[in-house]
C-alpha positions in Angstrom: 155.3 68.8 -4.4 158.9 69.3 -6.0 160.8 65.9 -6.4 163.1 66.9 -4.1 160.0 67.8 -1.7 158.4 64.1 -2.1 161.9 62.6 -1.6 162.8 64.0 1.5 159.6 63.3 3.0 160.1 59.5 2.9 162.9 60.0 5.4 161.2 61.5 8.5 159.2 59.4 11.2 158.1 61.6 13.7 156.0 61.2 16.8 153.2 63.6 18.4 151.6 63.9 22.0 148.1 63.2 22.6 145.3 60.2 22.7 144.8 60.9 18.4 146.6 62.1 16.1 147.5 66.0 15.9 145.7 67.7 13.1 149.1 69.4 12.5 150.8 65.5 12.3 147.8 63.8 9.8 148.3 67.0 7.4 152.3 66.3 7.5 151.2 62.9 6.9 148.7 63.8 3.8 151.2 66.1 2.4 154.1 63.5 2.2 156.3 65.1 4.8 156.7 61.8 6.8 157.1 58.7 6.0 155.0 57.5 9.2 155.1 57.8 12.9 156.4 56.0 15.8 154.3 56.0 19.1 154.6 55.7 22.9 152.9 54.9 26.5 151.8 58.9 25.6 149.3 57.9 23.1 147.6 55.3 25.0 148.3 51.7 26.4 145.9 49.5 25.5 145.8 48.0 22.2 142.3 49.5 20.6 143.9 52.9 21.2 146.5 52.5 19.6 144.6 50.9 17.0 142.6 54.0 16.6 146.2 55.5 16.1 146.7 53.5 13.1 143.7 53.3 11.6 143.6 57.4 11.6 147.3 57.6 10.0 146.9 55.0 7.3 143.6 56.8 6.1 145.5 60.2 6.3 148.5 59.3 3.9 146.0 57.1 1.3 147.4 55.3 -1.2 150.7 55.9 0.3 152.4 53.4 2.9 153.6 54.5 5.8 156.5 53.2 8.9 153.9 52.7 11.7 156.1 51.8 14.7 156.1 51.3 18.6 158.9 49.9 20.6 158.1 46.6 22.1 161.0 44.7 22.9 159.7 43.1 26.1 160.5 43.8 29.4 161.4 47.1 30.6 160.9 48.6 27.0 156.8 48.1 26.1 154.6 50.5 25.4 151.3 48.9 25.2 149.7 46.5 27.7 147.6 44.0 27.7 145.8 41.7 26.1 148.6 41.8 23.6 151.3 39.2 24.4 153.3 40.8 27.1 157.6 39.5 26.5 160.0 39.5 29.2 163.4 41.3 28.6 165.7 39.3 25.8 167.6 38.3 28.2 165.2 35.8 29.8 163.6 35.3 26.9 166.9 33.8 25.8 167.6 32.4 28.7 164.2 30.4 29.4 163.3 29.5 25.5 164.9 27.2 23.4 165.4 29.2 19.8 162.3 28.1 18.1 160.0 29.0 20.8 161.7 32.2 21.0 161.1 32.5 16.8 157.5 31.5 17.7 156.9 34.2 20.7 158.5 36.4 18.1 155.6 35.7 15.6 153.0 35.6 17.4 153.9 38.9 18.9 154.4 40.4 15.9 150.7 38.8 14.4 148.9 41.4 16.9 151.0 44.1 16.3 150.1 43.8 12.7 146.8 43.5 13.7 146.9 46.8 15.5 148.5 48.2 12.8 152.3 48.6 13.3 154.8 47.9 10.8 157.7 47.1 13.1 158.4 46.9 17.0 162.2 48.3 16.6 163.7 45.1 17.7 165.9 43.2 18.2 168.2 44.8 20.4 171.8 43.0 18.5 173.7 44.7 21.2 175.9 42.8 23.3 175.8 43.6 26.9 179.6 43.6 27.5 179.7 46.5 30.2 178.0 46.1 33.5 177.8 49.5 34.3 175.4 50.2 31.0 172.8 52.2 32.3 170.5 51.8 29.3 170.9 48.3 27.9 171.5 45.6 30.1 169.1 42.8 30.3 167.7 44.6 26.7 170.2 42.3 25.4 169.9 38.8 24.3 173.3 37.8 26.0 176.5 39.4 27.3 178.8 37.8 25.1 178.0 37.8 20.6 178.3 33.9 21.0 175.3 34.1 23.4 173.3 37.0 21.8 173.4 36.2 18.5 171.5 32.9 17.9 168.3 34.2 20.0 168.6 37.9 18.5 168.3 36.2 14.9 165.7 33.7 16.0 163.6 36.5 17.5 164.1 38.2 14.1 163.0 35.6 11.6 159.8 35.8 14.0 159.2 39.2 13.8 158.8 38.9 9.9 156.8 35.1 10.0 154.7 37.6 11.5 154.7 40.4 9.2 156.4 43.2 10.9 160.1 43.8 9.6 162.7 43.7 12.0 165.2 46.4 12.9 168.8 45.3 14.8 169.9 48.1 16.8 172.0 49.9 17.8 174.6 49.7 15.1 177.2 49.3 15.7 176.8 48.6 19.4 175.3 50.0 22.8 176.3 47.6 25.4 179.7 48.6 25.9 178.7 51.5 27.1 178.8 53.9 30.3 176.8 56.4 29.5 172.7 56.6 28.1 172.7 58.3 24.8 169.7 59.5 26.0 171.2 61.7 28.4 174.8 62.5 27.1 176.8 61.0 24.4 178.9 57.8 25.3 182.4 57.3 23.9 184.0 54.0 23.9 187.3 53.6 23.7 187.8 49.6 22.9 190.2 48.6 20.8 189.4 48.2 17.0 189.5 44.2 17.2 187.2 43.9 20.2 184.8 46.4 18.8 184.2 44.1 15.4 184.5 40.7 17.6 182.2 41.8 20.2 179.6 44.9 19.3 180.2 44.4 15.4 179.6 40.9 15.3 175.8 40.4 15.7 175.2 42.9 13.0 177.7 41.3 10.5 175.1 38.1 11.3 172.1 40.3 10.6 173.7 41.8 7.5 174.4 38.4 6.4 170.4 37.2 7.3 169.3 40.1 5.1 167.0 41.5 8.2 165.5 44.5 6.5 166.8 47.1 8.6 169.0 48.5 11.3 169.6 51.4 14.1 172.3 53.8 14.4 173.7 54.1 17.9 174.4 58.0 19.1 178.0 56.7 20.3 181.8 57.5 19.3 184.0 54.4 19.1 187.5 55.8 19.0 188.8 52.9 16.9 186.1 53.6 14.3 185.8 57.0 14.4 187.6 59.1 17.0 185.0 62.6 15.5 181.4 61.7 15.4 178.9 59.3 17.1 178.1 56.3 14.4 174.5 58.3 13.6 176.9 61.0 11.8 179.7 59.0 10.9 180.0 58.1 6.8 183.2 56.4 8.4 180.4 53.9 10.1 176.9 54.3 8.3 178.4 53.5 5.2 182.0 52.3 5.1 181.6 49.7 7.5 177.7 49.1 7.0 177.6 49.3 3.8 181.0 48.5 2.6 182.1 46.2 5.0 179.2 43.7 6.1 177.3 44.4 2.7 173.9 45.6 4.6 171.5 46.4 1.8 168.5 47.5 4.2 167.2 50.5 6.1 168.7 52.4 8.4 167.0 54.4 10.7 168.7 57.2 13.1 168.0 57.1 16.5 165.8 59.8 17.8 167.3 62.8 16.8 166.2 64.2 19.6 168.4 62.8 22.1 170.7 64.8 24.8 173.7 63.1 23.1 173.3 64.9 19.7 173.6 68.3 20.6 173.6 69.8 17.6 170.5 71.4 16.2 168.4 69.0 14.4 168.3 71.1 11.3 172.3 70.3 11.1 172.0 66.7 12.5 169.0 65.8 10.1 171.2 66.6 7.2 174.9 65.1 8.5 173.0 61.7 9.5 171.5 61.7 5.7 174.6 62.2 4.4 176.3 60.1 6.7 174.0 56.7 5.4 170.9 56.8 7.3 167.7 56.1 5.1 165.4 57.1 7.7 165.8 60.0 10.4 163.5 59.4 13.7 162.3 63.0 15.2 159.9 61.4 18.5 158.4 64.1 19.9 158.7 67.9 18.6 156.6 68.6 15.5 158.9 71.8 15.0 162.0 70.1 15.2 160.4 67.8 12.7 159.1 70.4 10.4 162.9 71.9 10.7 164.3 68.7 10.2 162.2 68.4 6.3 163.1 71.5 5.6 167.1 71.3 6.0 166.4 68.3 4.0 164.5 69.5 0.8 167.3 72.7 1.3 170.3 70.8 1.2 168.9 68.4 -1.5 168.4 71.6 -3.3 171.5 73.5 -3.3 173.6 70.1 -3.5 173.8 67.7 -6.6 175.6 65.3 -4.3 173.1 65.1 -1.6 170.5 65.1 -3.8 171.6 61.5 -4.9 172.0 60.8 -1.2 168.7 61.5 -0.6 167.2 59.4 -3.5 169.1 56.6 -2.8 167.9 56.9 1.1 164.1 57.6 0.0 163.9 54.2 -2.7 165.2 51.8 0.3 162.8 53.9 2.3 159.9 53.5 -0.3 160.8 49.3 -0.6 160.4 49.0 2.9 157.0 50.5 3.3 155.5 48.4 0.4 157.2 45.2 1.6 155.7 45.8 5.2 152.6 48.3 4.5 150.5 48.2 7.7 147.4 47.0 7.6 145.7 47.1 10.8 141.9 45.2 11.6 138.8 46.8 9.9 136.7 46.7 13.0 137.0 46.2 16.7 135.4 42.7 17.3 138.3 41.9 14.3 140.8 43.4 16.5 139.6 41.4 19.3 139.7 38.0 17.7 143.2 38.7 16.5 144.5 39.4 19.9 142.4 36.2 21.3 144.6 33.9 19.9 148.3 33.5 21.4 146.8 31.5 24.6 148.9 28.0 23.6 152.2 30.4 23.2 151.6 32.7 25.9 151.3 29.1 28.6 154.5 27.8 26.8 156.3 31.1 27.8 155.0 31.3 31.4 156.0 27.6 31.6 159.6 28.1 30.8 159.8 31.4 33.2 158.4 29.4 35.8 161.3 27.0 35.2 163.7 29.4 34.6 163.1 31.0 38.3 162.9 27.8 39.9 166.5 27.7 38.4 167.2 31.0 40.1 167.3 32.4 36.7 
């Protein structure tokens, strides 16, 4: 495999359908044409399948590390059940816990994730739920206000990586004001400039500054930051302000490149987010889109000297990631077991301040 080849495979977590992994998936895996995968409620729900998900992907890519992830925020966004901890929403997490419980849910979380064999859970959700017509974020969010969603966010953060999963704020540079689901069509928020970096900007100038490890691009135009593109495609954004502005020195991730409110193809959108600043390109579902999306990559690296730096400079934060996290999920089942066996204390703590919380009509 060409440099150029090896390079541009560091940038693409896909995901596949099915209770194992997809003979098609594992060889992409083995030939270095993604840097991991990210799975859902489609792959299974209890923990030893997904287990057997990460077990199967770490022996595919050998020697090399991979982004294992699953999005577990708590709440209304969990994909696997229990005996793992089960979270409530950040909102009443925030709103029940004093911060170093919430750091110590946060850990002890993240402590049977690794065990299963994830690398990160995609969270925390930075964004501020300012709108209360948001469709998609809502009670995601740690507060409606930065002053109220920061200090948890950041708590829940430092727990994620006590426990050795990294964390990733998202979803730069803000969700919550929106009307729309990026899922479904692309939001546009027209804020002025000043609210925008007092309100949605806020929390990840706080991360930046906490050196969390890495971030997520929101699919949304803010007209005071860039009146053209959603931030996923926006240099203006990714790197100007990211970068630039709030000196972020971690990963970014795209959001799923898939979504409704990119509706370019992904070949185009694979290559504009790369260019744009993202590190690391999510592709969820479609092993074709993904395969189109590595080869836009490894063509544009190719016929551009300037995008070829791009992509080395996205494929070393890529490659210092992995090693700083590697997964490393339990050699055996009983293993597995005893690792999941052990967040009784925690888990009474948390019912106990829900419990209060409600009795608070909270």
């Amino acid at each position: 495999m060409g440099s150029e080849s090896s390079a541009c495979g560091d940038l693409i977590v896909g995901g596949y359908h099915g209770e194992a992994p997809t003979p098609r998936f594992t060889a992409a895996i083995a030939r270095g044409e993604r840097a991991g995968a990210i799975l859902f409620k489609r792959n299974g729900r209890a923990p030893i399948e997904m287990w057997r998900h990460t077990r199967a992907l770490t022996e595919a890519a050998g020697d090399r590390r991979l982004v294992l992830a699953v999005d577990q925020e708590g709440g209304r966004v969990e994909r696997i059940g229990p005996p793992l901890l089960q979270l409530p929403a950040a909102r009443r997490l925030a709103a029940a816990c004093e911060l170093p419980l919430v750091e110590l849910v946060a850990e002890t979380q993240a402590r049977e994730l690794a065990a299963v064999g994830f690398s990160t859970s995609f969270a925390p959700v930075l964004d501020v739920a300012s709108e209360p017509k948001n469709p998609i974020i809502g009670d995601r969010a740690f507060g409606e206000t930065a002053e109220a969603a920061i200090p948890a966010a950041l708590a829940f953060a430092r727990g994620l990586e006590r426990g050795r999963i990294f964390a990733c704020g998202k979803h730069f540079p803000g969700h919550g004001a929106t009307q729309q689901d990026s899922h479904l069509e692309l939001p546009v928020v027209s804020r002025a400039e000043a609210a925008v970096r007092a309100v949605d900007v806020e929390p990840f100038a706080r991360a930046a500054a906490a050196a969390m490890p890495a971030m997520m691009s929101a699919h949304v135009v803010f007209t005071a930051l860039d009146p053209e593109r959603p931030a996923t495609l926006s240099r203006a954004i990714c790197t100007d302000l990211l970068r630039g502005e709030l000196r972020f020195t971690g990963v970014l991730f795209s959001d799923d490149l898939e979504m409704k409110a990119l509706t370019q193809p992904v070949e185009e959108t694979a290559v504009l987010a790369v260019a744009a600043g993202c590190d690391m390109l999510l592709v969820c579902s479609d092993e074709d889109a993904q395969d189109r999306a590595y080869a836009a990559l490894v063509r544009e690296a190719e016929r551009s000297e300037a995008f070829r730096a791009r992509v080395a400079e996205a494929a070393a934060r890529s490659r210092d990631l992995r090693e700083r996290f590697a997964p490393a999920p339990c050699r055996t089942e009983a293993e597995l077991a005893d690792a999941l066996g052990r967040h009784e204390a925690v888990g009474k703590a948390l019912a106990e301040r829900l419990e209060a919380l409600a009795a608070r009509g909270g």
